[in-house]
N, C-alpha and C positions, 0 to 999 in steps of 0.2 A: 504494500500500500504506500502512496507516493502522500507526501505532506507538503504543503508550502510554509516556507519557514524566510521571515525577511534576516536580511542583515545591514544592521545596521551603519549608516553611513559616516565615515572617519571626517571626510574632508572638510567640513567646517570648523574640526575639532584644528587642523593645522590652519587652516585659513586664519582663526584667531589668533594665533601666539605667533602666524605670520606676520600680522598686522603690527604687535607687538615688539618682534625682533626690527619690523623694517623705521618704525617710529624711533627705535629708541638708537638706531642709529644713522637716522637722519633728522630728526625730529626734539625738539626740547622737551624736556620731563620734569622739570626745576619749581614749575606751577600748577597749582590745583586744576586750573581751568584745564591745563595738557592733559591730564590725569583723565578732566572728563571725555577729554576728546578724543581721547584714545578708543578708552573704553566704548564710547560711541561707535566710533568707525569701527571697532574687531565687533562689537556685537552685531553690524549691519552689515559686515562683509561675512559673516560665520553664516546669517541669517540666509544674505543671497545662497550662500554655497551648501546650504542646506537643502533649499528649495529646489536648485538645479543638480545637486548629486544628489537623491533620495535615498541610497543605497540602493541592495537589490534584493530580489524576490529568487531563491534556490526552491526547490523540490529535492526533499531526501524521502530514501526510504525509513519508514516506519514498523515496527511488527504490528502482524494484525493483531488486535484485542483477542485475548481467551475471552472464549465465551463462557456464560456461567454454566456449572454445570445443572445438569437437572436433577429437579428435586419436585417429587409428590407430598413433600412433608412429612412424610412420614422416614423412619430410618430406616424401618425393616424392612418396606418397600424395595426405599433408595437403592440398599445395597443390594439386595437378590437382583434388581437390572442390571445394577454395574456389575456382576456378577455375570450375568447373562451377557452383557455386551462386551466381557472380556473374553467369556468362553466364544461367544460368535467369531471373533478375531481372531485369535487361536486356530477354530476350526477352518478359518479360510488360510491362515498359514497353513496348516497341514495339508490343508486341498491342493497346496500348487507343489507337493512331490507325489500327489496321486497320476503315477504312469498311466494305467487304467485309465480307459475313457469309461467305459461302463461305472465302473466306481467311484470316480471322479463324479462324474453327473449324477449317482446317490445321494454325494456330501454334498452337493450342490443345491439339490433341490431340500435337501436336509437345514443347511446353509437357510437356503429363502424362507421354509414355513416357518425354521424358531425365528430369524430377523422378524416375520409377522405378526408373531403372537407374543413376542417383548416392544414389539410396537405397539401393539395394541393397549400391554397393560401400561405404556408411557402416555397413551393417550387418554386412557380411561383406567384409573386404577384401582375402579369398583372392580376391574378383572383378575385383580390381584390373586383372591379367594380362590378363582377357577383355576390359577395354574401355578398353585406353589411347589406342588408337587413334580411339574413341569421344571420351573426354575429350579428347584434344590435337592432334585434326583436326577431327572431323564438326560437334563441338559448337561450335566457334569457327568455322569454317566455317559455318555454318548461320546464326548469329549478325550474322557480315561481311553473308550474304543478306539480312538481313533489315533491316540498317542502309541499304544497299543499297536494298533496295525503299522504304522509310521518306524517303529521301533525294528517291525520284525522284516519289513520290505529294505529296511536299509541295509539285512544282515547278506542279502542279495546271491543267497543259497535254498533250493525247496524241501528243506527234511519236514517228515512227518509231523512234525510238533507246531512249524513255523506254517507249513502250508495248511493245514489244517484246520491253525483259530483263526487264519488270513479269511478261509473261506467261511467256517461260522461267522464272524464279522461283516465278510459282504454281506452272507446271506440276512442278517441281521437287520442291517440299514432299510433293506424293503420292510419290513416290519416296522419300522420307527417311520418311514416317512409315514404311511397309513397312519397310524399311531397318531403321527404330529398332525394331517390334515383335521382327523376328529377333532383335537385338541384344538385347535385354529375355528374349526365351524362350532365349534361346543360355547366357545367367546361371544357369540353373535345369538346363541339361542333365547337372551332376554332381549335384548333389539329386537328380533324378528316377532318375540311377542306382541313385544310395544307395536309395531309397525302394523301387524294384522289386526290391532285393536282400534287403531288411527284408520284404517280402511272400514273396517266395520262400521264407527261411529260415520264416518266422511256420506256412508253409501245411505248410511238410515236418514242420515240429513237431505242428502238428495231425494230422497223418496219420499219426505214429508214435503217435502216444499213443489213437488212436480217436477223435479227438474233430471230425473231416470225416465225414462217407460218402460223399462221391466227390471227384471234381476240382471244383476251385473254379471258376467262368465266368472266363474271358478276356475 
């Protein structure tokens, strides 16, 4: 981020004590009246040279502002997100040494639904209740997995032991993504209450007033 910052202008600072130097050595200094007249002339030539050298106007770089962090107010909230939003970070490091594309695209879509339902409860965190369980197991759990797999692909040999919890793992992640979508639509099932109670009210209104002519499609 670029700032404008002036800088302030010298040259009337020398113009003065120009004035000064040129007086007192051409000029009498021995009477009160020279004393005023001095100082008259350096304050009105300091004044021009003010006027006409302004200084100047730079542009520096500045750091952006942190932003504040977020906060619901509450602390046990606060930190199960930041919890959440570190674990999410983590897991996207780990996705970028998934050789696998198949596997890769698991963490990935894994990756999208928890980012949606720690958004969610940023947004609304009457959601808090629906998925703490989410934040303080599945999500750190998931996370251990994949540390886990990352550990064993590194060792870049296939014995039994290594190939084995690699494949329970993959095979695992399709179970959690399913898992995570419920969880994701499960957030929204008092909304869609509210919503179908606001259509119900909206259509009875219509229908008292004339303004339906029959029932609305289901």
């Amino acid at each position: 981020m670029k700032k404008e910052r002036k800088i302030p202008p010298v040259a009337h600072v020398y113009a003065f004590a120009g004035v000064w130097l040129l007086w007192a050595l051409f000029l009498p200094m021995h009477r009160l009246v020279h004393f005023i007249g001095l100082l008259a002339a350096s304050v009105l030539i300091s004044l021009l040279f003010r006027r006409f050298f302004p200084g100047k106007k730079v542009y520096v770089s500045v750091p952006e502002p942190e932003p504040e962090p977020f906060s619901t107010g509450d602390p046990e909230v606060d930190g199960l997100i930041r919890e959440g939003e570190l674990a999410l970070s983590e897991m996207a490091r780990l996705r970028q040494g998934i050789a696998d594309p198949e596997v890769g695209a698991k963490v990935d879509r894994i990756i999208e639904i928890s980012g949606r339902i720690v958004g969610n409860v940023m947004e609304d965190p009457a959601h808090f209740r629906g998925v703490q369980r989410f934040l303080r197991y599945y999500l750190p759990t998931t996370l251990k997995l994949l540390h886990a797999y990352d550990r064993m692909d590194a060792q870049g040999i296939s014995g039994e032991n290594i190939s084995g919890t690699m494949g329970r793992i993959e095979d695992v992640l399709d179970t959690l993504i399913v898992a995570y979508k419920k969880q994701l639509d499960a957030l929204f099932a008092g909304k869609a209450m509210d919503i179908e109670t606001d259509i119900q009210v909206m259509e009875g209104f219509l229908k008292r007033e004339g303004l339906a002519d029959g029932d609305f499609d289901k």
